[in-house]
Structures are given as structure tokens and as C-alpha cells.
PAMI-141475 format. One record per residue (C-alpha): residue number from 1; residue in three letters; x, y, z. Coordinates in nm, 4 decimals, decimal comma. Example, Ala and Ser with C-alpha at 12.3 -4.5 7.8 and 13.67 -1.06 7.14 Angstrom:
+-----+------+----------+----------+----------+
| pos | code |       xx |       yy |       zz |
+-----+------+----------+----------+----------+
|   1 |  ALA |   1,2300 |  -0,4500 |   0,7800 |
|   2 |  SER |   1,3670 |  -0,1060 |   0,7140 |
+-----+------+----------+----------+----------+
END
This chain:
+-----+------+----------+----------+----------+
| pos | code |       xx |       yy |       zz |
+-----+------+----------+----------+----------+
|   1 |  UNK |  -2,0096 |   0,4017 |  -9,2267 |
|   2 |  UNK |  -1,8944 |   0,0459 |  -9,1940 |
|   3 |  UNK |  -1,7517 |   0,0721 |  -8,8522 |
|   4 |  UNK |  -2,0338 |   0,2796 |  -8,7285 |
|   5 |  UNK |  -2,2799 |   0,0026 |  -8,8406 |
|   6 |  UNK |  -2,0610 |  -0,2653 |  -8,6999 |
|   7 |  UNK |  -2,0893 |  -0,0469 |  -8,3530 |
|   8 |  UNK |  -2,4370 |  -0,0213 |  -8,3502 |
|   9 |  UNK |  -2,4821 |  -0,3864 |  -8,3983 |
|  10 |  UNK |  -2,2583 |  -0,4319 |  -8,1018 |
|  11 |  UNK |  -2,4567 |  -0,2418 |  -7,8563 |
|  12 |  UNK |  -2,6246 |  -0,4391 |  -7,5784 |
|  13 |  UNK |  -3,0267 |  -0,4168 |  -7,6566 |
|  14 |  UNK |  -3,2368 |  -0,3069 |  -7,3985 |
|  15 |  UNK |  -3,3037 |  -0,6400 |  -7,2143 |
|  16 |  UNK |  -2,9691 |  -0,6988 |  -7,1776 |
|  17 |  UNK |  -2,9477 |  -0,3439 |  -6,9837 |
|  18 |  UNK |  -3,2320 |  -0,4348 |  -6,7770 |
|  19 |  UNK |  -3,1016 |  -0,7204 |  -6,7015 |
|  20 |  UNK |  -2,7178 |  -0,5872 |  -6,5863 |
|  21 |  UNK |  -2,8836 |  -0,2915 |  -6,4085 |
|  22 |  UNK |  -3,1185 |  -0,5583 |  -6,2478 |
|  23 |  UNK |  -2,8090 |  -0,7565 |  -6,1088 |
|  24 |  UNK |  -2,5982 |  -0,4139 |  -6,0336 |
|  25 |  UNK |  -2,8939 |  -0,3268 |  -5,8211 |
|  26 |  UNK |  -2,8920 |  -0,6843 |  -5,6495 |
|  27 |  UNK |  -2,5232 |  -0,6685 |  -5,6032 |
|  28 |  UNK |  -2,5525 |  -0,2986 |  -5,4335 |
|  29 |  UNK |  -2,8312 |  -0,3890 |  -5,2128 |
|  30 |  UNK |  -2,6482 |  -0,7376 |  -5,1050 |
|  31 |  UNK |  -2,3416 |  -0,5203 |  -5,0317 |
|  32 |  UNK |  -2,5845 |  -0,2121 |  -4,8082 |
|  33 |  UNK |  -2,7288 |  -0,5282 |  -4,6306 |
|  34 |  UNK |  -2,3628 |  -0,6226 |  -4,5174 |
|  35 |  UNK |  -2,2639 |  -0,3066 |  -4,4213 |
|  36 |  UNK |  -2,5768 |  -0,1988 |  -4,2180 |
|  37 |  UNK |  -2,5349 |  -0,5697 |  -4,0306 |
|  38 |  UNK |  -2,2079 |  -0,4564 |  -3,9772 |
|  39 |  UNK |  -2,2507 |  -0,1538 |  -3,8485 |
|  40 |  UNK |  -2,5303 |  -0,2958 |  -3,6166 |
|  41 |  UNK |  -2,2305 |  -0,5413 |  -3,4525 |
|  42 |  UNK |  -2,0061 |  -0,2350 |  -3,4038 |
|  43 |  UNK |  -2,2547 |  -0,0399 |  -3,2565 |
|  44 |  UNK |  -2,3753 |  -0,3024 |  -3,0056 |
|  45 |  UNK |  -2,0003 |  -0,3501 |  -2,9246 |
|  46 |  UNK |  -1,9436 |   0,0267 |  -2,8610 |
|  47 |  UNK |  -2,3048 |  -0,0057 |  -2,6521 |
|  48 |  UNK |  -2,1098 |  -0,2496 |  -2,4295 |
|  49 |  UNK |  -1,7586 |  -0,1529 |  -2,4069 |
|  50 |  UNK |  -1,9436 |   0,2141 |  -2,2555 |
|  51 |  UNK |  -2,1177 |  -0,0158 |  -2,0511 |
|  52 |  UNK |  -1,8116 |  -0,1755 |  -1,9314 |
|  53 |  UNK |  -1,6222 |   0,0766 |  -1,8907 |
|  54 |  UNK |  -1,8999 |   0,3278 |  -1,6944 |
|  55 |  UNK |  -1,8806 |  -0,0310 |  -1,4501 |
|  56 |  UNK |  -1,5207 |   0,0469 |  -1,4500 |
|  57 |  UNK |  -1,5481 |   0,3976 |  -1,3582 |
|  58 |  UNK |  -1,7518 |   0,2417 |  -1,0752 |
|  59 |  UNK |  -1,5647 |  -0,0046 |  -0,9373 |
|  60 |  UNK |  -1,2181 |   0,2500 |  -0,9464 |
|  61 |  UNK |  -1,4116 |   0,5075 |  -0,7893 |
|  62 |  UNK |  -1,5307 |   0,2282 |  -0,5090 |
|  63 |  UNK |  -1,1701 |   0,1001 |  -0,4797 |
|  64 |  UNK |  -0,9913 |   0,4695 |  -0,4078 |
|  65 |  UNK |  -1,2574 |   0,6035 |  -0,1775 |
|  66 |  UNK |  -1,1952 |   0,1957 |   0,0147 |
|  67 |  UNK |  -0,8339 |   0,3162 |  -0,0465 |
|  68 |  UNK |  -0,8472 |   0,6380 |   0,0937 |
|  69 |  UNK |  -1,0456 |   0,4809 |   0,4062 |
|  70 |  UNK |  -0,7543 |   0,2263 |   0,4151 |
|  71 |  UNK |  -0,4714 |   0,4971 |   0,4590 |
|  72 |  UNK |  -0,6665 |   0,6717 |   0,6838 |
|  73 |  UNK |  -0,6636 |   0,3639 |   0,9248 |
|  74 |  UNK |  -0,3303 |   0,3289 |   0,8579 |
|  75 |  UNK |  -0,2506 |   0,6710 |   0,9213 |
|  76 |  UNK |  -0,4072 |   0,6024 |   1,2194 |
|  77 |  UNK |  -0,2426 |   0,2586 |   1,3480 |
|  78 |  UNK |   0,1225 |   0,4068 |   1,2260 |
|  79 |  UNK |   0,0607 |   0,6934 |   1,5130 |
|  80 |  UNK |  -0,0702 |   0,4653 |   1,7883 |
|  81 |  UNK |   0,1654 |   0,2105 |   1,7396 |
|  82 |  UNK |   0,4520 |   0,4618 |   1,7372 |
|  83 |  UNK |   0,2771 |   0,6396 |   2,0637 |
|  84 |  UNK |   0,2784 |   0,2744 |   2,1868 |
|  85 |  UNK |   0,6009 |   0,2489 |   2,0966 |
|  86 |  UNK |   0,6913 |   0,5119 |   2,3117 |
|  87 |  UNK |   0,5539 |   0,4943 |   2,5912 |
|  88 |  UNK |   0,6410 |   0,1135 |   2,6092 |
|  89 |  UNK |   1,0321 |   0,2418 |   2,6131 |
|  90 |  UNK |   1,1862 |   0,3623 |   2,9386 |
|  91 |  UNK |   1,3367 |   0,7389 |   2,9886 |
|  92 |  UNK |   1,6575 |   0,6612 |   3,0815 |
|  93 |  UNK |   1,9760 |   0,6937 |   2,8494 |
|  94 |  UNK |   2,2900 |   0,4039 |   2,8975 |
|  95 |  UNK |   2,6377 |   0,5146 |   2,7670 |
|  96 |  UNK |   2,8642 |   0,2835 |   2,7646 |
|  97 |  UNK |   3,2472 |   0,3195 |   2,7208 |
|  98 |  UNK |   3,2556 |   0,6719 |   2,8807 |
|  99 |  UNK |   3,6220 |   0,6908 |   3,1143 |
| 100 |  UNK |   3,5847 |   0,7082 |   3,4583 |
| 101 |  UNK |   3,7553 |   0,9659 |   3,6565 |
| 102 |  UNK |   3,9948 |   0,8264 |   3,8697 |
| 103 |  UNK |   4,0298 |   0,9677 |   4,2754 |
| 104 |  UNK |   3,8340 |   1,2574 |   4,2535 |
| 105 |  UNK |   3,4019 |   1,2891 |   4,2332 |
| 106 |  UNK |   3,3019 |   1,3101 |   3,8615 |
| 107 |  UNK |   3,0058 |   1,6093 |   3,7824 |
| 108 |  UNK |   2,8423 |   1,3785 |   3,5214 |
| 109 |  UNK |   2,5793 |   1,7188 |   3,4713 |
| 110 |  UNK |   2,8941 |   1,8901 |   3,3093 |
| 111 |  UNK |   3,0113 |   1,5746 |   3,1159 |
| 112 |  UNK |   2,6909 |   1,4419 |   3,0049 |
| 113 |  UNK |   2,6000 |   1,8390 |   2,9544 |
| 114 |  UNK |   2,9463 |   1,9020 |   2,7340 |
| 115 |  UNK |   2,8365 |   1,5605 |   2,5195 |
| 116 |  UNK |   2,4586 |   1,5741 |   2,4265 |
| 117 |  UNK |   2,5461 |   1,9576 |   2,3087 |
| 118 |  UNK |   2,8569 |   1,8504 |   2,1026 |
| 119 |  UNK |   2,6011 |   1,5423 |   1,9335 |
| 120 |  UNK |   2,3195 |   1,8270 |   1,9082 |
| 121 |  UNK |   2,5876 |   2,0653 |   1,7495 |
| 122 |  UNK |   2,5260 |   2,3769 |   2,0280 |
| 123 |  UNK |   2,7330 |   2,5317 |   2,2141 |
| 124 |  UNK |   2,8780 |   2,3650 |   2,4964 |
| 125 |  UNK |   2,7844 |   2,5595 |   2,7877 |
| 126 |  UNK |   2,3876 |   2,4890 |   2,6695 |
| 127 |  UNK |   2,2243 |   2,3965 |   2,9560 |
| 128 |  UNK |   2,0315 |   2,0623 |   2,9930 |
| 129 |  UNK |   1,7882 |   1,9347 |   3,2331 |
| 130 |  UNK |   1,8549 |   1,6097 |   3,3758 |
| 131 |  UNK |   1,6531 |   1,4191 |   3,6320 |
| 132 |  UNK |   1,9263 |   1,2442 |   3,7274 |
| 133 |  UNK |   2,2710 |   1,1037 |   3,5940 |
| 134 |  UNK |   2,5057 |   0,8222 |   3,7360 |
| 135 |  UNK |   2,6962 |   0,5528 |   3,6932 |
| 136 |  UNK |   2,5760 |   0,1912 |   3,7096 |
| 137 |  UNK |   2,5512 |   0,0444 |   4,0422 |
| 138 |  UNK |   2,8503 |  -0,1577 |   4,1049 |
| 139 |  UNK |   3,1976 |  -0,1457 |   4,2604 |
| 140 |  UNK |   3,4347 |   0,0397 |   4,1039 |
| 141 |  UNK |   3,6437 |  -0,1930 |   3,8890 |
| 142 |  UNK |   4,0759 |  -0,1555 |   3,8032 |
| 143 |  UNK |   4,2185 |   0,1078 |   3,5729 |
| 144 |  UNK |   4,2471 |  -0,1841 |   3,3222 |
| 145 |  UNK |   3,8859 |  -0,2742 |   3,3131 |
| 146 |  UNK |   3,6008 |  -0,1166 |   3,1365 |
| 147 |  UNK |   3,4416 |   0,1875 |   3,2709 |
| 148 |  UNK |   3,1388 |   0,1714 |   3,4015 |
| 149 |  UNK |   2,8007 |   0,2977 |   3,2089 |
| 150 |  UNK |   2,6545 |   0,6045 |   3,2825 |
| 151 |  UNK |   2,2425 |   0,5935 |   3,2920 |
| 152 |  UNK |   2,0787 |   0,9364 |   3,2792 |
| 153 |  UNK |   1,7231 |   1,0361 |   3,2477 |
| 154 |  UNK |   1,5795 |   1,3921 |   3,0706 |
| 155 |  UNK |   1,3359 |   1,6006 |   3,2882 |
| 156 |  UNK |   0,9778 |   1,4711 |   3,2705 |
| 157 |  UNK |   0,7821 |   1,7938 |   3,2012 |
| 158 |  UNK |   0,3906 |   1,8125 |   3,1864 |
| 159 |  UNK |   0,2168 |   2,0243 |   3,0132 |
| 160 |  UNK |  -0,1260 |   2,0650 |   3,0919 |
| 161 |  UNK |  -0,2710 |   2,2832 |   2,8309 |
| 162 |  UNK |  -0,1723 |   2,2441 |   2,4362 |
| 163 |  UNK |  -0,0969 |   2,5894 |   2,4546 |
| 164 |  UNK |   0,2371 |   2,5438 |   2,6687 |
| 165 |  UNK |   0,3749 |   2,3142 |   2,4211 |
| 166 |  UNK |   0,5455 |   2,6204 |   2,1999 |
| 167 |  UNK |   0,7201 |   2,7629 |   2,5236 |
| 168 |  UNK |   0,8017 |   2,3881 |   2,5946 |
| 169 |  UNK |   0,9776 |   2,3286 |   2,2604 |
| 170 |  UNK |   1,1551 |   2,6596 |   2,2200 |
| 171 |  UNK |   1,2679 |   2,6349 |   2,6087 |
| 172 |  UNK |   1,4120 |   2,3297 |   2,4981 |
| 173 |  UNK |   1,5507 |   2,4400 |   2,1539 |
| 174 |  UNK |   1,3892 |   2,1295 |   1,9598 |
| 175 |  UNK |   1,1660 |   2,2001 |   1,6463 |
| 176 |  UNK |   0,7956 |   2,2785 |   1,7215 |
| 177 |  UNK |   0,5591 |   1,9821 |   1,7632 |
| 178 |  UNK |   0,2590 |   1,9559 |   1,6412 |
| 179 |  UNK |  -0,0045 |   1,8502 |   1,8563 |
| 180 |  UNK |  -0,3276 |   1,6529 |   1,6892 |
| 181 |  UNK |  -0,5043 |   1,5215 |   1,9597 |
| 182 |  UNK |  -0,4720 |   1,6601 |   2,3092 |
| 183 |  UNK |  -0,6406 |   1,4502 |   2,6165 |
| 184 |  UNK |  -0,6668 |   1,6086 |   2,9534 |
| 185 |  UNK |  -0,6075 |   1,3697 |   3,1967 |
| 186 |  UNK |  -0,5835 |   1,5877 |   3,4773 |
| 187 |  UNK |  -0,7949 |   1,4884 |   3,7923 |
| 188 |  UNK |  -1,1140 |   1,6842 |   3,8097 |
| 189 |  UNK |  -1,1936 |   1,8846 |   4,1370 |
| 190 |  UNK |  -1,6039 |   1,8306 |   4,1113 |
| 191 |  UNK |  -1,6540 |   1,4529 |   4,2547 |
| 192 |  UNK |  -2,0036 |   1,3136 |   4,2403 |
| 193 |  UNK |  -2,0490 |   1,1714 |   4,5817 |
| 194 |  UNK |  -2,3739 |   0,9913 |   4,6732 |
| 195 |  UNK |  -2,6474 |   1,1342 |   4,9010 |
| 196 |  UNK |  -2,6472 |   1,0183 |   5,2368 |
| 197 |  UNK |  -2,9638 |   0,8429 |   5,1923 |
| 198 |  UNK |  -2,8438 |   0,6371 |   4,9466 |
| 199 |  UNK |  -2,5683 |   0,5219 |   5,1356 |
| 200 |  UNK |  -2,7547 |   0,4364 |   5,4058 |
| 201 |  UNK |  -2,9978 |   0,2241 |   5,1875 |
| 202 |  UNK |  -2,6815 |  -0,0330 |   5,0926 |
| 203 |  UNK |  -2,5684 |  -0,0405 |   5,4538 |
| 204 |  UNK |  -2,8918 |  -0,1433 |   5,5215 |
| 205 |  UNK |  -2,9155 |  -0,3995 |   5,2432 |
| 206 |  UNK |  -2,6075 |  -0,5309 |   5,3712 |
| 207 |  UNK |  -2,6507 |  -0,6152 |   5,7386 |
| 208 |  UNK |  -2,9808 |  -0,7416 |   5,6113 |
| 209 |  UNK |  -2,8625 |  -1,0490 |   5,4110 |
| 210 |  UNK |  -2,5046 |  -1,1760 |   5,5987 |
| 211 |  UNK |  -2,4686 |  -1,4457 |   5,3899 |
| 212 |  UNK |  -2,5490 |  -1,3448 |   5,0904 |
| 213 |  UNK |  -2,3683 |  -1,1047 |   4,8491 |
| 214 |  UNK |  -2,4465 |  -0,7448 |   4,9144 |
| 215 |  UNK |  -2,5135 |  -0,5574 |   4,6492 |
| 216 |  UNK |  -2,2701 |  -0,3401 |   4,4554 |
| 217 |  UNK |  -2,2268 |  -0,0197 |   4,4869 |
| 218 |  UNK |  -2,0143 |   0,3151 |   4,2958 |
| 219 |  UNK |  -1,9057 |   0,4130 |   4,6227 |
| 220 |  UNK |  -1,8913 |   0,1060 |   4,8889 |
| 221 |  UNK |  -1,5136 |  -0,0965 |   4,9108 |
| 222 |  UNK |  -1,5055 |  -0,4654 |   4,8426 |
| 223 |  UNK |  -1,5134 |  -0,6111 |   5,1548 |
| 224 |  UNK |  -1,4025 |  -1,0077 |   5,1751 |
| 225 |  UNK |  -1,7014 |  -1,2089 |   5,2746 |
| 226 |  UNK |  -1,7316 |  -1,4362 |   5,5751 |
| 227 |  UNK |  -1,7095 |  -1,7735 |   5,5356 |
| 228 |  UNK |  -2,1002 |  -1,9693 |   5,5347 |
| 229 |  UNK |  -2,0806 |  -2,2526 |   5,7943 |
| 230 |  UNK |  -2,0585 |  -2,5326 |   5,5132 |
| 231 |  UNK |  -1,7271 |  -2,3733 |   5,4179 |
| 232 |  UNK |  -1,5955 |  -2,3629 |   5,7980 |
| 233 |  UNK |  -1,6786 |  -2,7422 |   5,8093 |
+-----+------+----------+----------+----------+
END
């Protein structure tokens, strides 16, 4: 009975539990106030990194359709430089270091024939057009001396329809080229001339001012002018 007395008398009265509930309450309410302030800082960071990164999104998007215009234009450049490039380099075909036949006419058809096969791995008697094939233009020099170079040109072939170009390629045994863009530059039959009328009108106009400079014309030939008598003097 003792000890149960003492135990009561320890017991906290009811003020005292107020007042620890009081500053529990205060010390769960400080701690809510953090969080929630917290929270609000996290949420306005996650506002802008989505922000940032939808701006990203943007600006990649931007950058591989500029991209894809970019190797497009290159794409483009790389083929016209390259048809540039070939069309700036000539037809014809130097060897150099080729032996000479000595006292009798070389056929450089047969020789030039039996090489390009044996490089292109056919057979030997695979005949190939040549334009023409001969040796350099110069004396013939000693035995001792180097031989001189052979120059040799392919046949020029054109092909006026993109059509031909599969015949073409499998006449010639190459692969089969693809053709992109095909431009006809073939002369057209149909030319626009100008009435008669008109023609006569810029005669006309012409022997009417002498000095002067007549007027141009689609169809009249530059003419040199006579010289005005300040000029002659």
C-alpha cells in the first residue's frame, strides 16, 4: 500500500498534462509547418525543372529538324561537288611504263583490251570500247629509254532517256546506276520565231535612230555600231 501511495503522489496533476500536451501540440505543429514549407520548395522546383526540361524538349526537337535540314544540304553539296568533280576531269586514261613493241605496229585495242579486263578480273577476250588509244606524241626514243605512255579514252555514250541507262550498264557489265535527277538537254525541235511584223518594227526602229543604240531584240545579232563623228575626230 506504501508503494502504491508513493505512486500516486508521483503522478503529474492535471496542469502539468495540459501543459506537456500544450507544448507536444506546439512542437507537432512547428514541425507540420516545416514540412509543408518544405514540400512547397520541392514542388516549385519540380514546377521548374518540367519547365526546363519541356524547353529542352524544344530546343532538341528545333536542333534535329535544323540538323536534318543540314544533312540534307549536305547531301546535296557532296553530289554536286562530286558531279563537279567529274565533269571538271578529262576522259582520257595515261599509262605509263607500258613496253613498247619494237619494229613491228603495236594493236594497243588488244593490249589495252587484255589489261583493263585482267584489272576488272573478266575474261580476257571481253570486249571494250575505246574512242581511241595511242601513244604520246613524240619520237620514238632507244631500247634503253623509257617507253612511251599510252593515253586512251572510253566511248562517250549518251543516253537520252533514263530508261536506256539499265541496257547501258549491263552492255557494259558495271553495276546498275541509279539515276536521281535526270535533265534533258536535248535541243527542242519547236523554235519560237517572231512574227514578221515584229521584225519589221526593230528594223524600222533601227534605221530610224543611226546614232543611237537600237533597241534589243530576242532575235536581231549584235551588230558593232558606227563610230559618231566626235569619235572619228
Amino acid at each position: 500500500m506504501a508503494e502504491i501511495k508513493e505512486l500516486l503522489q508521483n503522478l503529474s496533476s492535471k496542469e502539468e498534462i495540459a501543459v506537456m500536451l500544450t507544448k507536444l501540440e506546439s512542437s507537432v505543429q512547428d514541425q507540420l509547418s516545416t514540412l509543408t514549407s518544405e514540400i512547397k520548395q520541392i514542388s516549385n522546383r519540380v514546377g521548374d525543372l518540367e519547365e526546363d526540361r519541356d524547353q529542352i524538349l524544344d530546343r532538341l526537337l528545333q536542333l534535329e529538324q535544323g540538323q536534318e535540314i543540314r544533312d540534307t544540304k549536305l547531301l546535296y553539296n557532296m553530289k554536286n561537288t562530286e558531279d563537279l568533280d567529274n565533269r571538271s576531269r578529262r576522259n582520257n586514261i595515261r599509262i605509263r611504263g607500258l613496253m613498247e613493241a619494237r619494229g613491228t605496229n603495236e594493236d594497243l585495242q588488244i593490249v589495252l583490251q587484255s589489261l583493263f579486263n585482267r584489272m576488272l578480273q573478266r575474261p580476257e577476250d571481253t570486249h571494250i570500247l575505246l574512242d581511241r588509244a595511242h601513244r604520246a606524241l613524240k619520237p620514238r626514243g632507244l631500247a634503253q629509254e623509257a617507253p612511251r605512255d599510252i593515253i586512251c579514252r572510253g566511248t562517250q555514250a549518251s543516253l537520252t532517256t533514263a530508261a536506256e541507262v539499265p541496257e547501258f550498264t549491263k552492255r557494259l557489265g558495271i553495276p546498275e546506276v541509279e539515276i536521281i535527277d535526270w535533265y534533258d538537254l536535248t535541243e527542242s525541235e519547236t523554235v519560237q520565231v517572231p512574227p514578221q511584223h515584229q521584225r519589221n518594227r526593230f528594223q524600222d526602229l533601227r534605221r530610224k535612230q543611226p546614232w543611237k543604240s537600237p533597241p534589243t531584240s530576242p532575235f536581231m545579232r549584235p551588230r558593232r555600231q558606227p563610230a559618231t563623228p566626235r569619235q572619228i575626230r
